[in-house]
C-alpha positions as CSV (number, residue, x, y, z in Angstrom):
1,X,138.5,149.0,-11.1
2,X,141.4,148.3,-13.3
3,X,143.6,146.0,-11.0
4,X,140.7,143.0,-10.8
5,X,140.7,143.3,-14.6
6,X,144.3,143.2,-15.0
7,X,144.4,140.1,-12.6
8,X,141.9,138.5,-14.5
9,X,143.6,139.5,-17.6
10,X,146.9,138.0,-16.8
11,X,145.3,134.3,-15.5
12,X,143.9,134.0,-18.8
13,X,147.5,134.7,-19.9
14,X,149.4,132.4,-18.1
15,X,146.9,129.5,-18.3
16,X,147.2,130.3,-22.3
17,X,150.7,130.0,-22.9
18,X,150.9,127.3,-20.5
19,X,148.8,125.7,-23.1
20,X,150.0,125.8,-25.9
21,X,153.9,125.3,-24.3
22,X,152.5,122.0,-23.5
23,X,150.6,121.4,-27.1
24,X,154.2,122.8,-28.7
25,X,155.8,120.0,-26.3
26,X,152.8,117.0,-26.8
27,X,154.0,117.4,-30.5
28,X,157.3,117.5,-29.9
29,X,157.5,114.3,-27.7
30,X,155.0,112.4,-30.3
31,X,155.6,113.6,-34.1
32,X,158.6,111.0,-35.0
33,X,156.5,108.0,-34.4
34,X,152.9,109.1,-34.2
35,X,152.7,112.3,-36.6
36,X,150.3,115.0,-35.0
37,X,147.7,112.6,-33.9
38,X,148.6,113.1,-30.1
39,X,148.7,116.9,-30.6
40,X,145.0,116.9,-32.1
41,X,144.2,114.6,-29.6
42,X,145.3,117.1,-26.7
43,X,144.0,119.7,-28.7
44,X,140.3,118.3,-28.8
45,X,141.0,117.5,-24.7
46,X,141.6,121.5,-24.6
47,X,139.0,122.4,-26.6
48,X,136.4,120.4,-24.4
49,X,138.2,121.5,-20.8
50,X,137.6,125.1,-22.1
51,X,134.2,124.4,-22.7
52,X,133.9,123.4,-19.2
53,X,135.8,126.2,-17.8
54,X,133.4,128.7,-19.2
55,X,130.5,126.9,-18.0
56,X,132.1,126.6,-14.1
57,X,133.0,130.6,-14.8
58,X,130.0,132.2,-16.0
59,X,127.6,129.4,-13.7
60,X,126.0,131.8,-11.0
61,X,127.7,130.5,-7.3
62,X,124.4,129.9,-5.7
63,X,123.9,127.1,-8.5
64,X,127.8,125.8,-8.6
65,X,127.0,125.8,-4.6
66,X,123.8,123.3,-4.8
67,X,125.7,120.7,-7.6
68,X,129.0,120.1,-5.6
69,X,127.5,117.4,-3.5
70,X,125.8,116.1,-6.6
71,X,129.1,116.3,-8.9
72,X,130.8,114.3,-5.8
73,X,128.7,111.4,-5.8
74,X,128.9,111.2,-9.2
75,X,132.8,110.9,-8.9
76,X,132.7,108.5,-5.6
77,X,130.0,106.3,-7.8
78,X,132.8,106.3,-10.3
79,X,135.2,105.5,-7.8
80,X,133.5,102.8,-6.5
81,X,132.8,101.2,-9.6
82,X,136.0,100.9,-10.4
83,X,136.9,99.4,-6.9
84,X,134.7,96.9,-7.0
85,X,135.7,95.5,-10.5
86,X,139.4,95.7,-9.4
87,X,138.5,93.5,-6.0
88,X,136.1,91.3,-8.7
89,X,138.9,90.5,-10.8
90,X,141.6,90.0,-7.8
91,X,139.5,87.6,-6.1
92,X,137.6,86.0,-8.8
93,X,138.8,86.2,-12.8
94,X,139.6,89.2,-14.9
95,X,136.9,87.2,-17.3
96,X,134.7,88.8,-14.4
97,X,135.0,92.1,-16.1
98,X,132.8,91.3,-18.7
99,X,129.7,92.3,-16.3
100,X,132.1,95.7,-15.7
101,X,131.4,97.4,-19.4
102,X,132.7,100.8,-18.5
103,X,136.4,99.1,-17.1
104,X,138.5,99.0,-20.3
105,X,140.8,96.4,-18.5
106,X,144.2,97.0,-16.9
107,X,146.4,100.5,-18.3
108,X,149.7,100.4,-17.6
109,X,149.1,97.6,-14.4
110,X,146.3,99.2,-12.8
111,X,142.2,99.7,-13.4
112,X,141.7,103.7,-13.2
113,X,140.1,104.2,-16.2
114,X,136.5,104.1,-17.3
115,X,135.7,103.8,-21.1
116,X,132.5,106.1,-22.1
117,X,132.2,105.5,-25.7
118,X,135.2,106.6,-27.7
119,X,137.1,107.9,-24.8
120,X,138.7,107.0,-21.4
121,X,138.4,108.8,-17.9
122,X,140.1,109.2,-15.0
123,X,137.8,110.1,-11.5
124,X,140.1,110.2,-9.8
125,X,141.6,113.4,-11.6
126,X,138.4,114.8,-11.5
127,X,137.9,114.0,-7.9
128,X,140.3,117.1,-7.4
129,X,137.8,119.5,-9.1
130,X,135.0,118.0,-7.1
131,X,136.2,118.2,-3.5
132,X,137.8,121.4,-3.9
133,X,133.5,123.0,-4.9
134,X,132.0,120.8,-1.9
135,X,134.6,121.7,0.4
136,X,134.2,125.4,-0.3
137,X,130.6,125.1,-0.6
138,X,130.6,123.6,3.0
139,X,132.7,125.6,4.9
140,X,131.8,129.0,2.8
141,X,127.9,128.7,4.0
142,X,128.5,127.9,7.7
143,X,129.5,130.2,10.7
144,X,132.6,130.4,12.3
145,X,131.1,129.0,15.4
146,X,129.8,126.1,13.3
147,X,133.2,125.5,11.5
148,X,135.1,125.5,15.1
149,X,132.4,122.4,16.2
150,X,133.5,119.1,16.0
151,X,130.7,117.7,14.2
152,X,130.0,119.9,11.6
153,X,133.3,121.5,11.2
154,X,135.4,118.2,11.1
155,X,133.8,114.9,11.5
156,X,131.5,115.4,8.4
157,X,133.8,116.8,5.8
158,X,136.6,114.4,6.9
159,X,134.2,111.4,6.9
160,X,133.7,112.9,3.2
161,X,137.2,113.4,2.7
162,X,138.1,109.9,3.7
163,X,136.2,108.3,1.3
164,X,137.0,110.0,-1.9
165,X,140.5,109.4,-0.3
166,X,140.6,106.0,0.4
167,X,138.9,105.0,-2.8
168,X,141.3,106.8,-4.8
169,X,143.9,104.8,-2.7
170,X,142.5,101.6,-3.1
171,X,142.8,102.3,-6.8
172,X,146.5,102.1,-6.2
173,X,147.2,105.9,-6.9
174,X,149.2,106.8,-3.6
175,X,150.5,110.2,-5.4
176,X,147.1,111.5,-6.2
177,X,145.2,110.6,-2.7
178,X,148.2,112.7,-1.7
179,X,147.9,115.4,-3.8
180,X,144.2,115.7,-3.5
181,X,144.4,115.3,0.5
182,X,147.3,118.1,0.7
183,X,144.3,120.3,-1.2
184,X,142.0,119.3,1.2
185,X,143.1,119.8,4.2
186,X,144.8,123.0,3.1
187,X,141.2,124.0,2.9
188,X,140.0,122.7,6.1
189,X,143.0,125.1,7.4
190,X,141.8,128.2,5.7
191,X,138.1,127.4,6.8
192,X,139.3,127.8,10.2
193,X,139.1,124.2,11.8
194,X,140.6,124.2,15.2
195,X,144.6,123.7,15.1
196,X,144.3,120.6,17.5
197,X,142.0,118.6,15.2
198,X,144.1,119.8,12.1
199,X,147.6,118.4,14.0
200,X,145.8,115.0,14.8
201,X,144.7,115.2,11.2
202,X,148.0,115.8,10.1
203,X,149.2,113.3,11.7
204,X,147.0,110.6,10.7
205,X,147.6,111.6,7.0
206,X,151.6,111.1,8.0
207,X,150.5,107.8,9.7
208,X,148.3,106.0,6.9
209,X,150.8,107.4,4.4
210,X,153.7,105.9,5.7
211,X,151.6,102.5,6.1
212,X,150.6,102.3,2.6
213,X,154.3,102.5,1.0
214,X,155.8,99.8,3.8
215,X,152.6,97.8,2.4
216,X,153.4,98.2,-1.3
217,X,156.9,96.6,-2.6
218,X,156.8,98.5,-5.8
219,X,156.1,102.1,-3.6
220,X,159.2,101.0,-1.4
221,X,161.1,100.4,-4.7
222,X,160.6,103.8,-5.5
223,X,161.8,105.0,-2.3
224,X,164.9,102.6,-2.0
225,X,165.8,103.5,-5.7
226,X,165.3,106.9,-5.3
227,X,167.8,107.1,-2.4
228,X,170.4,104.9,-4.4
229,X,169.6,106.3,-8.0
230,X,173.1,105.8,-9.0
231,X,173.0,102.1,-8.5
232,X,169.6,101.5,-9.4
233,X,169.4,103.1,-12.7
234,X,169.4,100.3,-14.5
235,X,166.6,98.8,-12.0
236,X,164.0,100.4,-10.9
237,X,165.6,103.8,-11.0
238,X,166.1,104.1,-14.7
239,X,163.3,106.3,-15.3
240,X,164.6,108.7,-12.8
241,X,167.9,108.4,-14.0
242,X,166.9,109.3,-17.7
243,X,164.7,112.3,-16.6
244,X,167.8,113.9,-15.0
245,X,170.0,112.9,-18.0
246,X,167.3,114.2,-20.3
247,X,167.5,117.7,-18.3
248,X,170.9,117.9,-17.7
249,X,172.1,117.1,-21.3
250,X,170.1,120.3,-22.6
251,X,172.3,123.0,-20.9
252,X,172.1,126.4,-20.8
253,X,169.8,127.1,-24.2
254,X,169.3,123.5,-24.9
255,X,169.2,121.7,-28.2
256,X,166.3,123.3,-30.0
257,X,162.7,122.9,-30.9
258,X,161.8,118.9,-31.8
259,X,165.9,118.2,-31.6
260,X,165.4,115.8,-28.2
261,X,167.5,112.5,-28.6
262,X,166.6,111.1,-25.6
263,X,162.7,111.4,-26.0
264,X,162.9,108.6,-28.6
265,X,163.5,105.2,-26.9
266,X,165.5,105.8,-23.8
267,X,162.6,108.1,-21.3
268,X,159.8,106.6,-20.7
269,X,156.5,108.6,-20.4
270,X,158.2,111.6,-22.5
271,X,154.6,113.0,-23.3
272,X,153.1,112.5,-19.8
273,X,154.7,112.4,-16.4
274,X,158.5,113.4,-17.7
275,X,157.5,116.2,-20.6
276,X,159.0,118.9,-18.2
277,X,162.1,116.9,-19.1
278,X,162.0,116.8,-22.9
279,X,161.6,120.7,-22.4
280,X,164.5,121.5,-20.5
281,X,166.8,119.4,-22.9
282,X,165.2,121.4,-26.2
283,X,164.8,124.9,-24.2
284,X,167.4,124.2,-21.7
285,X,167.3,125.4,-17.8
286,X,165.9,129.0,-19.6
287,X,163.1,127.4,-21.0
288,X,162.4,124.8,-18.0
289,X,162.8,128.4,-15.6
290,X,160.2,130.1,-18.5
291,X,157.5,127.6,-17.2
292,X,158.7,127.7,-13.8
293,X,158.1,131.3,-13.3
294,X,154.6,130.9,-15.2
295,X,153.5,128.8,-12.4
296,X,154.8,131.4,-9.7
297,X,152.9,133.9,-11.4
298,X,149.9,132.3,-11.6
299,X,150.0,131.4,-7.5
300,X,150.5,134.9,-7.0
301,X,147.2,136.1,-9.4
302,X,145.4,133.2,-7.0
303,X,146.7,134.8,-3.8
304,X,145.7,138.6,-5.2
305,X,142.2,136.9,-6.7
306,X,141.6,135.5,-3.1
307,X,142.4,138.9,-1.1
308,X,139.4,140.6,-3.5
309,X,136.7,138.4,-2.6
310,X,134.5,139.0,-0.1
311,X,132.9,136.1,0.7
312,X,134.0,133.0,2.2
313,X,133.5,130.3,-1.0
314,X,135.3,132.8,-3.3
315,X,138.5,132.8,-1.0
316,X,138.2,128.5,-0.3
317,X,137.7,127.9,-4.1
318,X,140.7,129.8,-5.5
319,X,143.1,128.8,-2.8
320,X,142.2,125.7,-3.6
321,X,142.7,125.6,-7.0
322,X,146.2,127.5,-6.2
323,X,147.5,125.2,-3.3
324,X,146.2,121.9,-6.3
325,X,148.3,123.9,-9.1
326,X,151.1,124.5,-6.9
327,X,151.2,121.3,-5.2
328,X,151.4,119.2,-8.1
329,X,153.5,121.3,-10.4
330,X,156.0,121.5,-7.8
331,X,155.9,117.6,-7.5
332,X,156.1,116.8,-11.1
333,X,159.3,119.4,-11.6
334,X,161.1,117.7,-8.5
335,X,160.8,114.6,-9.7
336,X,162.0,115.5,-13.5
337,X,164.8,117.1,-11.2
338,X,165.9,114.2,-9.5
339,X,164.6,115.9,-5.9
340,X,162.2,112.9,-5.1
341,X,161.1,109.8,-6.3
342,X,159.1,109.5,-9.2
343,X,154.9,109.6,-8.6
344,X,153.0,109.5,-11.7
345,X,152.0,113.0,-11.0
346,X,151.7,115.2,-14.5
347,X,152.7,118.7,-15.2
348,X,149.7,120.6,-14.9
349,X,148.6,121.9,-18.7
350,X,151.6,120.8,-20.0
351,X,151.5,116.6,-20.1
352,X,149.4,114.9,-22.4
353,X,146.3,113.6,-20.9
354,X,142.3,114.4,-21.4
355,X,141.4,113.5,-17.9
356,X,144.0,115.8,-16.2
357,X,143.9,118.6,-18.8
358,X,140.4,118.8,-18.6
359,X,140.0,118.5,-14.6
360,X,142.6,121.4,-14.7
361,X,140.6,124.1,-16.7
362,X,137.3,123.3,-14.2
363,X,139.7,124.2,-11.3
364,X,140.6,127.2,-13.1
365,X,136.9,128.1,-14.0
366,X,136.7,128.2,-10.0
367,X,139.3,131.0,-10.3
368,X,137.4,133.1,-12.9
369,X,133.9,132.6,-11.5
370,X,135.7,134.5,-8.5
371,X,136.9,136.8,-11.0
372,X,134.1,137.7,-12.6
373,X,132.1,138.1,-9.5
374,X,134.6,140.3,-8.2
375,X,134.3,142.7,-11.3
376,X,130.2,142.6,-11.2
377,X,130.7,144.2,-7.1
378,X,133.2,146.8,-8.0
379,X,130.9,147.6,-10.9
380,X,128.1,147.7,-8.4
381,X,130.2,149.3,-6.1
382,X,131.5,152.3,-8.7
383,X,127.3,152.9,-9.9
384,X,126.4,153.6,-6.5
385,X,129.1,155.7,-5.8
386,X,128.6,157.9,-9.3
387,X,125.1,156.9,-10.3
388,X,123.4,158.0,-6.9
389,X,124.8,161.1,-6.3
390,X,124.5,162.5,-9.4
391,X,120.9,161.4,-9.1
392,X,120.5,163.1,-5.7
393,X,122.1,166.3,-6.6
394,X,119.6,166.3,-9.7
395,X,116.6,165.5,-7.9
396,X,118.0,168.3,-5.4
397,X,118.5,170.9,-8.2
398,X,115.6,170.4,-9.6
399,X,113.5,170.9,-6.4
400,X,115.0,174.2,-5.5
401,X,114.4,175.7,-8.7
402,X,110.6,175.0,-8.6
């Protein structure tokens, strides 16, 4: 009874010191020009994903279960929206956009953004949260037999699959259709789809992938600078470049809390996709390792969360959310390491951003829904073993006296 508590216990650790690492960091990166405004910001996006997490972790399954394909369309809706104003204002005039009042314009060369009110969205980041629920919500209330059909174990969910997909590629984000398509068919492999249709799968992925970076000059940029950083990085390499000057030039301890020279003027993207830099040159390797190690240690509470459950959904959600985590934490620090090109990816919890932050914390309400069912069995479980007995040998008692 105690180890599915302490599991539980030490998620809600690690997710909360990643936290406020990356709030320490947000304010860090931010306060010389900006004061604490992007740290309240963050804060608020925090506040808000935490909100969600409890609802996604105390929501009963049967009811997360029946919303995923709702929550989806809502997110392809969005994605489409946004795909049809970018082709609008490609083919026609970005004065088109006028009749597109959600698309704030362009942000930072691309249309990925929807503006509700106040604040600006990403669906695309949230598209992670909401393939992860259908896809466990599909394979977790179908047979093996039906999983190992063509039909229903592949050709539906990759149709699905392929749209979100593509639409997300359209939208010019190669690194998150990626991302999101590494999580998805890391689920289709755990549901237990046939290995020949997951190696033709694979290789499609490979395929298309390879086709839209030849098709995009500024993807092949990155790639050709990336394998000559040293005489690119004054070109298109400079961001890479910086990040592993930023790294490197923090040492063994580093320089100390808010004492970063190169976060002002020479990185680019300190508080977003390169904050995992900034770190490592106030923390140094130590600190950078810190977070590292965090990350491992929250894959391992996934892996130990997902041997507990006993049904299907339980086990696709929080692998899942673990292979999502993983994936693009271990993205983010190889590029701020200089291991691959750079992707727009950010650290996860730790990078300034409402959309990601808050997409995130749903994933990890996934994890402690499973949690929290897994403590209501074993309490089940411990009654009937304790409760019934005693009430038996009672009832027993109590007979042979009379």
């Amino acid at each position: 009874m105690k180890y599915p508590r302490i599991i539980t216990f030490l998620v809600g650790l690690i997710i909360t010191a990643l936290l406020c690492i990356g709030l320490t960091m947000v304010y860090s990166t931010t306060y010389d020009l900006h004061g604490n405004a992007y740290m309240i910001r963050q804060a608020l996006w925090i506040l808000i994903g935490l909100s969600g997490l409890a609802l996604v972790a105390f929501c009963p399954l049967e009811y997360l279960c029946k919303a995923a394909p709702y929550i989806l369309v809502a997110v392809v809706a969005s994605l489409a929206y946004l795909f049809a104003a970018n082709v609008a204002a490609r083919l026609v005039s970005r004065d088109i956009l006028r009749f597109f009042p959600l698309v704030p314009g362009e942000i930072k060369g691309a249309m990925r953004w929807l503006r509700l009110g106040p604040i600006s969205i990403q669906p695309s980041e949230f598209a992670k949260f909401a393939l992860i629920l259908f896809l466990a919500a599909y394979y977790g209330t179908r047979s093996k037999t039906q999983v190992e059909r063509f039909v229903e174990g592949v050709a539906v969910p990759v149709l699905v699959i392929g749209v979100v997909l593509g639409l997300i590629l359209l939208g010019g984000d190669l690194s998150t259709t990626v991302i999101t398509g590494v999580t998805a068919y890391s689920i289709l492999f755990l549901a237990g789809v046939r290995l020949r249709y997951l190696v033709l799968l694979a290789s499609l992925g490979v395929a298309l992938g390879v086709t839209a970076i030849n098709l995009s000059p500024e993807r092949l940029s990155r790639i050709t600078s990336y394998k000559a950083a040293e005489e690119q990085k004054m070109g298109d390499g400079y961001q890479l470049w910086r990040s592993q000057l930023t790294l490197g030039s923090g040492g063994l301890w580093g320089r100390g809390f808010t004492r970063s020279v190169m976060k002002q003027f020479y990185l680019p993207d300190a508080r977003t996709d390169f904050i995992m830099a900034v770190l490592g040159e106030e923390f140094g390797y130590v600190g950078f390792c810190v977070v590292l190690l965090l990350h491992v240690g929250l894959l391992v509470c996934v892996v130990e969360i997902s041997k507990m459950c006993r049904d299907r959904v339980g086990v696709l959600m929080t692998m899942g959310t673990g292979i999502l985590i993983a994936s693009q934490a271990l993205t983010n620090f190889s590029v701020v390491s200089g291991w691959c090109p750079t992707t727009g990816l950010t650290a996860p919890f730790l990078s300034y951003g409402g959309s990601s932050m808050i997409a995130m914390l749903l994933c990890v309400g996934l994890l402690f829904n499973t949690c929290r069912r897994n403590l209501d069995r074993m309490w089940q479980e411990l009654l009937s073993m304790r409760v019934v007995p005693t009430y038996k040998a009672f009832a027993m008692k109590t007979h042979s006296t009379q």
